[in-house]
Steps between C-alpha positions, in 0.01 A plus 500: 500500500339792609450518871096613483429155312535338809188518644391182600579415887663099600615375786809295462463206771745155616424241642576512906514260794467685852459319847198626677508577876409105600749353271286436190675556191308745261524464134375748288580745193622898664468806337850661425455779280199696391598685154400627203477342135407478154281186444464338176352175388775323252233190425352234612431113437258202590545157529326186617659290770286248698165595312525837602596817313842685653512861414821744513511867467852629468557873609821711488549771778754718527618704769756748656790270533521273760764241588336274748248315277515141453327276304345278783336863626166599369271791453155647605415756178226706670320541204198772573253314211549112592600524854834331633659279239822259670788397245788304579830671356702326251781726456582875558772649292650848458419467092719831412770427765513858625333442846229710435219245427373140575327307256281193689356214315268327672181246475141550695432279749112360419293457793224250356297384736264282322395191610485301161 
C-alpha cells in the first residue's frame, strides 16, 4: 500500500456510557481516532424483509495499523461527495501481519426514514 492512497478521512468511534453532572447516565457512540484511509466499495446486496427492500453496501478501508479496533466499534467515512456515511465494523485485521496496515470490513448503516 502506498501511503498517498490514503486519502479519504474516518473517524473510528465506540460506543460509551458517561454519568453527567446530575447522575444521568449518557449513552452515546465517542470519537476515538480521526485517521486516514483508502475506501473501497467490495459490493453490495438487497433483500426484502417485512415488505420492504434492505440494502447493504460493503466497503473495505484500510489504514496505518492500529490495534485498538473492535468489531462492535464503527466508523464515520467523511466522504467530501455524499456527506457523512456511518458503518458498523465487522472485523479489522493486520492482512500482511507486518504491523504496518489495517484492513476494516465493514457495512453502512442506512438511515431510511420513510414512512411507508
Amino acid at each position: 500500500m502506498q501511503f498517498g492512497k490514503l486519502r479519504h478521512t474516518i473517524e473510528l468511534q465506540n460506543f460509551n456510557e458517561t454519568k453527567d453532572s446530575h447522575g444521568h447516565v449518557e449513552r452515546g457512540y465517542v470519537t476515538y481516532a480521526t485517521v486516514k484511509a483508502d475506501a473501497r466499495g467490495q459490493y453490495g446486496m438487497e433483500s426484502a424483509y417485512a415488505e420492504r427492500i434492505e440494502s447493504r453496501a460493503i466497503f473495505r478501508f484500510v489504514i496505518r495499523h492500529r490495534r485498538d479496533i473492535r468489531p462492535q466499534h464503527r466508523l464515520i467515512w467523511k466522504d467530501t461527495c455524499y456527506g457523512d456515511r456511518t458503518f458498523e465494523i465487522q472485523y479489522a485485521i493486520d492482512m500482511r501481519g507486518d504491523r504496518r496496515m489495517t484492513t476494516i470490513l465493514a457495512i453502512e448503516i442506512q438511515n431510511n426514514n420513510d414512512n411507508v
